[in-house]
C-alpha positions, 0 to 999 in steps of 0.5 A: 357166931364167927367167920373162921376163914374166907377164900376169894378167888378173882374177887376184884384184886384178890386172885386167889387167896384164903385169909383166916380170921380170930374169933374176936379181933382182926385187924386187916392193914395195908397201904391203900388199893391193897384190898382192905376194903375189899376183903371185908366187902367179901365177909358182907357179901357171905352174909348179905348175898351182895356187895356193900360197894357195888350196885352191880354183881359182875363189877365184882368180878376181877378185870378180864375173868368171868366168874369169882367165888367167896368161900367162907366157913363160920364157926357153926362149921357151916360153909357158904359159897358165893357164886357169880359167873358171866352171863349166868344168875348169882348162885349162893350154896350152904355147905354145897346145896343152894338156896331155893331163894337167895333171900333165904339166907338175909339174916341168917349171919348178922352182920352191921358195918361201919363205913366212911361214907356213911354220913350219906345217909343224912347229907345226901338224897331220900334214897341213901335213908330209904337203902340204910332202913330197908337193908336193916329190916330186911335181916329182922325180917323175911317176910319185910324182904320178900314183900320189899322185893315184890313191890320193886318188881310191880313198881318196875312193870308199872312204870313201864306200862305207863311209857308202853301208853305213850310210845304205843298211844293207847290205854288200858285201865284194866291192865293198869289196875291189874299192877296198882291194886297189889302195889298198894296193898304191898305199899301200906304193909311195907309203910306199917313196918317201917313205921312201927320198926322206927318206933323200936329203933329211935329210943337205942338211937337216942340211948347211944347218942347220949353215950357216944357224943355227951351231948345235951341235944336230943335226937330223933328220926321221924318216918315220913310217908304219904302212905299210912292215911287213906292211901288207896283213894290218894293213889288213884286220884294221881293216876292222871299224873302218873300217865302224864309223868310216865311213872309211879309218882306216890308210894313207899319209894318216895319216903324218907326218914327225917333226922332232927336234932332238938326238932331241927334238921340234922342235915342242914343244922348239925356239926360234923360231931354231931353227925358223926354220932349220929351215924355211929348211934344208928349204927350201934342201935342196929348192932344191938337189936340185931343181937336181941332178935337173933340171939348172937352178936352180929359180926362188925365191920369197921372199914377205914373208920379211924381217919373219921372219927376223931379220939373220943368217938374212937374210944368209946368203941375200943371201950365195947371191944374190950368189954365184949360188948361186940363178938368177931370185929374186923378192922381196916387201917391204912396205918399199921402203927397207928391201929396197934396203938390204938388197940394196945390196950385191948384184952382180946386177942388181935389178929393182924392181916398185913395185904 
């Protein structure tokens, strides 16, 4: 499975342009503000159906225009169009017919990226960890991403019955339930999946940590969630604090995912290695079941990571490039010299991209 060629047009700074890509590896260099990072977002956005950058669609569409296009073609000879336009809904198309629903296409062109930010996901809040995971399971799983999706749409209706109680002084328990009983039943199958999910995927974090960082430290992640044990009875006795706070205090929004280095926590006691590794472990983990559940190696992204990583972390990558451990790579680098030099040694065939 691979991208033959992408076309943007008024996507951020590209106006109108096609690129055309190697099965195995390719190389996109430039100085910075060229548009590396912005032509692989485009190859995420054919497979995720949005931005692995931007919040908000319309962001990526360039300054002053009202609508882009992402036009990829894969190696199936299928062709998958991106659209979004001022004003009117996002539309995705698979060879010109859209999607009934765009969350049909979630996992139907695997895809993993490696970023520099991505030691977020341990330093920063609850909700970079909880993002990281549900992003992952949703290309494993359909159903995991219609339920997901559900659940933030009562969420939503919830919290904003709870402030319509106050502003407008008035309370309903019927309709209240009407919106906390389907929460909850979505809450605790999204929590089952989460959990048994993690159970899966710890022991190939554990596997390529070992690998990448040589390290004696054993890693883990732990699921942390109020939900799993007699959450139906918990939710409803918070229901006073929830109408004093105006919104919905307990459920599988406020989990987290706990990363631990021989049992402490990685994100106050780790190292930059060590984080970094484990970043790269997650990562690597998800590249490889992906591959199991799907049957194909998933396109890789690797954006800017050669000024992150330090030799040794960089050259057990370039190890799995050259022994086809991944399929289609794309690369960006600020440095042309230095991405050549690197990848001199690959068998492989390297296209370069020069923005």
């Amino acid at each position: 499975m691979f991208l033959r060629s992408i076309r943007l047009f008024n996507f951020r700074n590209h106006a109108d342009v096609t690129y055309n890509f190697s099965e195995r590896v390719n190389c996109i260099v430039g100085e910075n503000g060229a548009g590396k990072t912005n032509l692989i977002d485009a190859v995420y956005f054919l497979a995720l159906t949005k931005s692995s950058i931007q919040k908000q669609d319309l962001l990526s569409v360039s300054h002053e225009q009202q609508m882009m296009v992402i036009d990829g073609n894969f190696g199936n000879g299928e062709n998958i169009t991106v659209t979004i336009t001022k004003g009117q809904k996002k539309v995705v198309l698979a060879d010109k017919v859209p999607y009934e629903r765009i969350s049909h296409h979630i996992g139907k062109y695997p895809l993993v990226l490696i970023a520099p930010d991505d030691t977020d996901m341990i330093r920063d809040a609850s909700d970079a960890r909880r993002k990281l995971f549900d992003g992952i399971i949703a290309q494993f799983d359909q159903q995991y991403l219609k339920s997901f999706q559900q659940y933030n749409r009562l969420l939503d209706q919830r919290n904003s019955l709870l402030k319509q109680f106050v502003d407008r002084n008035y309370f309903d328990q019927q309709m209240l339930d009407s919106y906390s009983e389907p929460l909850v039943v979505l809450c605790i199958e999204i929590a089952k999946k989460r959990s048994e999910f993690v159970q899966e995927f710890e022991p190939e974090i554990r596997k390529h940590y070992k690998e990448i960082s040589s390290g004696k430290e054993k890693v883990s992640i732990t699921y942390s969630t109020e939900v799993l044990e007699g959450f139906a009875a918990k939710f409803k006795r918070n229901e006073s604090k929830d109408r004093m706070a105006q919104r919905t205090t307990m459920g599988v929004h406020k989990d987290d995912y706990l990363y631990q280095l021989d049992g402490l926590p990685a994100k106050k006691f780790g190292s930059q290695g060590q984080k970094k590794s484990f970043v790269l472990a997650v990562r690597l983990a998800q590249f490889d079941l992906l591959e199991k559940q799907k049957g194909t190696k998933p396109l890789l992204l690797l954006d800017d990571i050669f000024d992150k990583l330090d030799d040794n972390r960089i050259e057990k990558l370039i190890q799995k490039i050259d022994n086809d451990t991944f399929g289609q790579v794309f690369i960006t680098d600020a440095r042309p010299e230095r991405t050549k030099r690197i990848l001199e040694k690959v068998k492989a065939e390297v296209n370069y991209i020069e923005l």
